[in-house]
Backbone as a printed PyTorch tensor [residue, N CA C, xyz], in Angstrom:
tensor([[[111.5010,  61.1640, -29.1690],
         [112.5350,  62.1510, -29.3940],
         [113.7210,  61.4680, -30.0890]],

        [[114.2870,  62.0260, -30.9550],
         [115.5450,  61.6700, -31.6690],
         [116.4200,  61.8620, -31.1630]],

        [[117.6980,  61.0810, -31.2890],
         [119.3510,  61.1040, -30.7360],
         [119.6670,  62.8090, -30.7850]],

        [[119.5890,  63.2890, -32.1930],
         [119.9950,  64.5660, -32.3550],
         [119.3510,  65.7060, -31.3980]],

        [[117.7510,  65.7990, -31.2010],
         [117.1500,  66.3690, -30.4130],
         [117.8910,  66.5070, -28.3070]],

        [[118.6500,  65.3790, -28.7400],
         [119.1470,  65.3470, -27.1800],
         [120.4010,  65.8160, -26.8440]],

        [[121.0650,  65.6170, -28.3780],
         [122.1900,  66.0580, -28.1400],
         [122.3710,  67.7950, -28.4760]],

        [[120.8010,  68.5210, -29.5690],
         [120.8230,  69.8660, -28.7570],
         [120.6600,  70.4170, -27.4450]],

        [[119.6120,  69.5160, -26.8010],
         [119.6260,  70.0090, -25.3920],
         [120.6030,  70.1470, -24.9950]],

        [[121.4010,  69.0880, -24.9200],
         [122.7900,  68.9280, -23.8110],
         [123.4270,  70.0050, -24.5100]],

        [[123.9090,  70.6190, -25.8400],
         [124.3240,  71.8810, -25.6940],
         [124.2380,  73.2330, -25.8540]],

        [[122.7450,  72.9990, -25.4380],
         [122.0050,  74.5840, -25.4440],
         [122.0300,  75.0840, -23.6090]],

        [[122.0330,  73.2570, -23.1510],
         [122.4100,  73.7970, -21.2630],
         [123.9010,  74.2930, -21.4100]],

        [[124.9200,  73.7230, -22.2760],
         [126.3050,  74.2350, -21.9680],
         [126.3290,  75.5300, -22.2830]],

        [[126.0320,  76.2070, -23.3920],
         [126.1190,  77.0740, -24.0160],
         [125.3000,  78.3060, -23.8160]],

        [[124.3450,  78.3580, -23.0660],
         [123.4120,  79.3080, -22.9170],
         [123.9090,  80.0530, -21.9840]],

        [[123.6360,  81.3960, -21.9780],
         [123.7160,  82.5090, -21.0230],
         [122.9270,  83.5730, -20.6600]],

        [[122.6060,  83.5160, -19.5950],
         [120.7730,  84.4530, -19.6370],
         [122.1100,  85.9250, -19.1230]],

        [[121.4330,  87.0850, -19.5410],
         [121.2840,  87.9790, -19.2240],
         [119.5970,  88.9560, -18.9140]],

        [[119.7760,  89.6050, -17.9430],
         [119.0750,  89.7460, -17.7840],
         [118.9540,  91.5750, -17.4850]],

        [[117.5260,  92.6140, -18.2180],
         [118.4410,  93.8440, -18.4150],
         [117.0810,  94.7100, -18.0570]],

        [[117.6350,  95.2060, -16.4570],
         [116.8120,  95.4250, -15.4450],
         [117.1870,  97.0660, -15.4100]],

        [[116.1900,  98.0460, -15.0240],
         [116.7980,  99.2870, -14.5860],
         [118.2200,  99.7260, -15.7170]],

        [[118.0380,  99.3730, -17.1180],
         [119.5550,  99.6010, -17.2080],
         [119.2190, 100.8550, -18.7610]],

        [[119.7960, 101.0210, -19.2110],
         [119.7100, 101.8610, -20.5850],
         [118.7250, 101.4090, -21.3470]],

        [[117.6780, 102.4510, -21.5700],
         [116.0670, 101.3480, -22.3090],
         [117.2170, 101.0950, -23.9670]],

        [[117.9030, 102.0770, -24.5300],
         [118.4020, 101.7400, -25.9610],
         [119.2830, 100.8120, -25.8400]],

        [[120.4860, 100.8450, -25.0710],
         [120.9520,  99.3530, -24.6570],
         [120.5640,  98.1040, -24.8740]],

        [[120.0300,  97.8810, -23.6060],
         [118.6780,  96.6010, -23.1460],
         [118.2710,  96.2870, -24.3000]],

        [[117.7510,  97.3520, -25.1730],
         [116.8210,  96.9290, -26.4200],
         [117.7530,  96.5060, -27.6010]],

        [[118.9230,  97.2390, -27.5700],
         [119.4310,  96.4100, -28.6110],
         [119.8740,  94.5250, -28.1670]],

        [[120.7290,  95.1440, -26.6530],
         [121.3650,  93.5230, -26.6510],
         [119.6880,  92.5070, -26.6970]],

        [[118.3140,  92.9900, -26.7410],
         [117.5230,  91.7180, -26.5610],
         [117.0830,  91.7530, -27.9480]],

        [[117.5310,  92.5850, -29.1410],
         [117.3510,  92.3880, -30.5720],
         [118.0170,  91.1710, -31.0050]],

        [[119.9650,  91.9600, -30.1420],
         [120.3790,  90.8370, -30.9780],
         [120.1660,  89.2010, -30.5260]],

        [[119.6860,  89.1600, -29.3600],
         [119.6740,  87.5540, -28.7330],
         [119.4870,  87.0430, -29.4490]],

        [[120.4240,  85.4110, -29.0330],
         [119.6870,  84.1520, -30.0510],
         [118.1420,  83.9530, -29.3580]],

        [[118.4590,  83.8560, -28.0610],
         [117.0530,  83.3240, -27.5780],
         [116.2940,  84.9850, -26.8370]],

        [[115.4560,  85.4090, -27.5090],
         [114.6930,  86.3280, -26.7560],
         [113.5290,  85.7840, -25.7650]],

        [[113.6910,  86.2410, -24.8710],
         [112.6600,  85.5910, -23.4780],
         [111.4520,  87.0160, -23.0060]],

        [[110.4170,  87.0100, -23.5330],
         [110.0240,  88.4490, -23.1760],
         [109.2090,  88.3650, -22.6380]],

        [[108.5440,  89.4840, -21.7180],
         [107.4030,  89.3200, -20.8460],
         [105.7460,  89.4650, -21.5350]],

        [[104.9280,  89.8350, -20.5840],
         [103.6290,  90.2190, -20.8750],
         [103.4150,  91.5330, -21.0930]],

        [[104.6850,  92.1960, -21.7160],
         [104.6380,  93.8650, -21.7150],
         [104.4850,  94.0400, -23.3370]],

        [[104.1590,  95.6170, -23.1540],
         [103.9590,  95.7320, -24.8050],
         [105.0260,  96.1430, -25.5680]],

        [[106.2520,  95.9890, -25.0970],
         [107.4890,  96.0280, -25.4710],
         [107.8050,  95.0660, -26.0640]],

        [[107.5180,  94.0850, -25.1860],
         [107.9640,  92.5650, -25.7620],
         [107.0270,  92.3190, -26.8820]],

        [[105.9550,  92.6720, -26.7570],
         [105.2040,  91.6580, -28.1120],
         [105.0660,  92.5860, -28.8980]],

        [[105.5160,  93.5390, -29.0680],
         [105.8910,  94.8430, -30.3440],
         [106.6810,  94.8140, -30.3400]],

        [[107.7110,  95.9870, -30.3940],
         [108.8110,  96.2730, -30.9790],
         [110.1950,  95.1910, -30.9810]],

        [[110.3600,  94.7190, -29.6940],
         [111.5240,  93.9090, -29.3660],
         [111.1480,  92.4380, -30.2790]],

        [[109.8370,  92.0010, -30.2350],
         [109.4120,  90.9710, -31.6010],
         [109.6290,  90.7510, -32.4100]],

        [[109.1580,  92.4080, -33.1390],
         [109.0000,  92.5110, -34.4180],
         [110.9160,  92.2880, -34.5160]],

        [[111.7860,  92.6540, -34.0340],
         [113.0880,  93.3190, -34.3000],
         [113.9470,  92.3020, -33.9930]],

        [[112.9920,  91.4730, -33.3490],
         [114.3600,  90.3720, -32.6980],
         [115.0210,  89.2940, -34.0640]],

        [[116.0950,  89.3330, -34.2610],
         [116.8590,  87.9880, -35.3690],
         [116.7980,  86.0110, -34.4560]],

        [[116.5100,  86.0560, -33.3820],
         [116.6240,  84.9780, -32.5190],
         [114.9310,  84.3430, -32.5740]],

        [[115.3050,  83.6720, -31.7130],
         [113.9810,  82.4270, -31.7840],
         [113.3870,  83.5370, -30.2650]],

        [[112.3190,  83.4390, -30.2230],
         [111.2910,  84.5060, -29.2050],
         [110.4770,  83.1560, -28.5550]],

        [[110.7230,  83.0970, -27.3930],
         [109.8810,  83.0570, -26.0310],
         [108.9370,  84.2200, -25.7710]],

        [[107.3160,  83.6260, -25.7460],
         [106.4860,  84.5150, -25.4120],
         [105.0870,  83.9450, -24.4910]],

        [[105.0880,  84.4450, -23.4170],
         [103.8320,  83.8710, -22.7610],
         [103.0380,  83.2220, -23.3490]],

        [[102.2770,  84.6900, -24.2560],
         [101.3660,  84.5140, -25.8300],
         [101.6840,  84.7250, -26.9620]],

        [[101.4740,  84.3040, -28.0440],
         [101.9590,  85.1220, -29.0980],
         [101.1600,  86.0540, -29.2060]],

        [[101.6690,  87.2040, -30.1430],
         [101.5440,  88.0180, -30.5320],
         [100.7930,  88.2390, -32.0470]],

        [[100.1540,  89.0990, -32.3040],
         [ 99.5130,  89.2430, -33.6590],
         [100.0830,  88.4560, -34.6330]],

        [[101.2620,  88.4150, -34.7290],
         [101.9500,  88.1170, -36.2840],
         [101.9770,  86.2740, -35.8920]],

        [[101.2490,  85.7580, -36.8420],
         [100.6950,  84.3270, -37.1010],
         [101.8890,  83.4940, -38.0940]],

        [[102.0550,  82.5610, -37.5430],
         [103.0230,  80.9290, -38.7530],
         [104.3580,  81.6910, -38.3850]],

        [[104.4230,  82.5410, -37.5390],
         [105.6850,  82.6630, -36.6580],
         [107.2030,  81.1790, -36.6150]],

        [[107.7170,  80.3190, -37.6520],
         [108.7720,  79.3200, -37.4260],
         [110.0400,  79.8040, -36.2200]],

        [[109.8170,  81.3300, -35.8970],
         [110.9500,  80.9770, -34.6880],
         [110.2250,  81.3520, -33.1710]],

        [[108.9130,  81.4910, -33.1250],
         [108.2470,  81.0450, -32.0120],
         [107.8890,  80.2710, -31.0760]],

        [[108.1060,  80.4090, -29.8870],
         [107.7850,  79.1490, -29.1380],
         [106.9780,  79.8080, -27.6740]],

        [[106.4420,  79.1630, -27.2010],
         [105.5300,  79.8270, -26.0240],
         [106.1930,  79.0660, -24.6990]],

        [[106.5560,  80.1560, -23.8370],
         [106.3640,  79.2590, -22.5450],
         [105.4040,  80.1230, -21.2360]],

        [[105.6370,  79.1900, -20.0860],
         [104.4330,  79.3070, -19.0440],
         [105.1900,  79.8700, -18.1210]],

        [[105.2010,  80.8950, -17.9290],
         [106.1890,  82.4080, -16.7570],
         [105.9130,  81.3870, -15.0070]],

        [[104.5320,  81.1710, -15.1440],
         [104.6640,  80.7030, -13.4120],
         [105.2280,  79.3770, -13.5180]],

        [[105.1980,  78.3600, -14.2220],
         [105.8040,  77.1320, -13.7400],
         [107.1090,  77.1750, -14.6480]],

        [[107.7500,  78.0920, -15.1500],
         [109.0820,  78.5590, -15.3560],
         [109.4520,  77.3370, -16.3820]],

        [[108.5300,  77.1630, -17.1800],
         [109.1140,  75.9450, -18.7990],
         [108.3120,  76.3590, -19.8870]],

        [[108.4450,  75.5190, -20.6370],
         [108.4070,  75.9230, -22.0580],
         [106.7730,  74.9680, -22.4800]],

        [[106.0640,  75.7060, -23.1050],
         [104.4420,  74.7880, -22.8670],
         [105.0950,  73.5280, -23.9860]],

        [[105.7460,  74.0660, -24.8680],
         [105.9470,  72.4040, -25.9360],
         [107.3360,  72.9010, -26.2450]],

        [[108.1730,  71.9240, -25.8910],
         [109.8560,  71.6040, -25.9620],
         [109.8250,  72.0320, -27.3900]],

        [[109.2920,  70.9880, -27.7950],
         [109.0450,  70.6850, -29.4880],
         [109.0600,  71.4610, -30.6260]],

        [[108.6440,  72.8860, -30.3660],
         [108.4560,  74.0470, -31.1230],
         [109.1770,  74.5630, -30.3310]],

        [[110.4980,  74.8070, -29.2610],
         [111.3720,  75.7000, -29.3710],
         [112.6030,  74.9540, -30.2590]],

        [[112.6730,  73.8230, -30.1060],
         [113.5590,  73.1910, -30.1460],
         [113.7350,  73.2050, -32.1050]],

        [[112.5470,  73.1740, -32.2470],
         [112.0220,  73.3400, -33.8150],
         [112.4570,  74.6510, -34.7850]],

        [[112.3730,  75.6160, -33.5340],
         [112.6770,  76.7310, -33.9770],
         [113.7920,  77.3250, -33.7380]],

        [[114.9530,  76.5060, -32.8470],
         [116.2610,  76.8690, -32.5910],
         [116.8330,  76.3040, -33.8030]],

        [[116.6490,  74.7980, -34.5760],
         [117.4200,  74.4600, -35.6180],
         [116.8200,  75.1050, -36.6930]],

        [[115.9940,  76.1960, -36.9110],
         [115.4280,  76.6010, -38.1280],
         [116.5650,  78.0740, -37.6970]],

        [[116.7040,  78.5370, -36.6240],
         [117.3680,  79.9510, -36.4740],
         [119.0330,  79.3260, -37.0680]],

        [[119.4750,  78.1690, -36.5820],
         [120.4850,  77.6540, -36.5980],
         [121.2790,  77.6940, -37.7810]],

        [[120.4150,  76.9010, -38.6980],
         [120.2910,  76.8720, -39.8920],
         [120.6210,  78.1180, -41.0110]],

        [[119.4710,  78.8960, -40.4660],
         [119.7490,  80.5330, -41.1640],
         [121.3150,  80.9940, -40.5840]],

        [[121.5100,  80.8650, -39.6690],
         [122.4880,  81.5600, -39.2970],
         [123.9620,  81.2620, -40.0400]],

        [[123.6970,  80.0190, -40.0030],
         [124.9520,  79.1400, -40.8720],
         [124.9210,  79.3980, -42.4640]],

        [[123.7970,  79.1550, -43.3500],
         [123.7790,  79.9810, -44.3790],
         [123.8530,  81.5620, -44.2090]],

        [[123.8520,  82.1420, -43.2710],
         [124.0960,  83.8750, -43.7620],
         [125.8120,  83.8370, -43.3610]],

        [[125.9670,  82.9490, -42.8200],
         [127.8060,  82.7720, -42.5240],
         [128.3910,  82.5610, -44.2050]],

        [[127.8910,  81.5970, -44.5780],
         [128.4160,  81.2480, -45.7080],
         [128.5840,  82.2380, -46.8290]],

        [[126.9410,  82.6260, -46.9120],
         [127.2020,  83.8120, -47.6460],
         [128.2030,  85.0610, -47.9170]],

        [[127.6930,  85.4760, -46.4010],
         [129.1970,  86.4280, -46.2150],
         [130.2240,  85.7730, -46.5490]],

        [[130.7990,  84.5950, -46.4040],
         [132.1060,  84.2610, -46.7710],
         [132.6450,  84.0790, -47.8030]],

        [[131.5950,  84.0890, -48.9900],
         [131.8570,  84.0060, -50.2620],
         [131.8300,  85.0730, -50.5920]],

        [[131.6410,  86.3940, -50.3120],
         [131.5900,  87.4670, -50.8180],
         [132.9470,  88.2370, -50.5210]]])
């Protein structure tokens, strides 16, 4: 692992904030888990359709889903509560990162 790789961890623990959107407004819920950076979704067909297809953030998914070479995908394991390979979220947080900072720029020149 690289210096840089550690020093995202350390501030993706500072910085992160789970919400979590139970019993609450299905149009709500669905937007705030569009806009997430990190979408975390279940084994429902919500999650691996629509909220997927729609999400702008890096997607946590048990399994993936149909759509293949996915760069902001990463899989994790629901019962032992981690991520099956660090490596490909972590891969796919500086690729979301990245975009995000060029669509900043953009807008700012305009």
């Amino acid at each position: 692992m690289r210096r840089s790789d550690g020093r995202l961890r350390n501030r993706l623990r500072k910085e992160l904030e789970v919400q979590l959107h139970i019993s609450e407004d299905t149009l709500n819920s669905m937007h705030e888990m569009i806009a997430a950076d990190v979408f975390m979704g279940s084994a429902s067909s919500m999650s691996s359709g629509p909220l997927y297809t729609l999400s702008r953030g890096v997607r946590l998914l048990i399994s993936h889903p149909p759509q293949q070479g996915d760069p902001l995908f990463a899989q994790y394991d629901s019962k032992a509560g981690r991520l099956i390979d660090p490596e490909e979220f972590f891969k796919a947080w500086k690729i979301y990162e990245a975009g995000n900072g060029h669509s900043l720029l953009d807008a700012m020149q305009r």
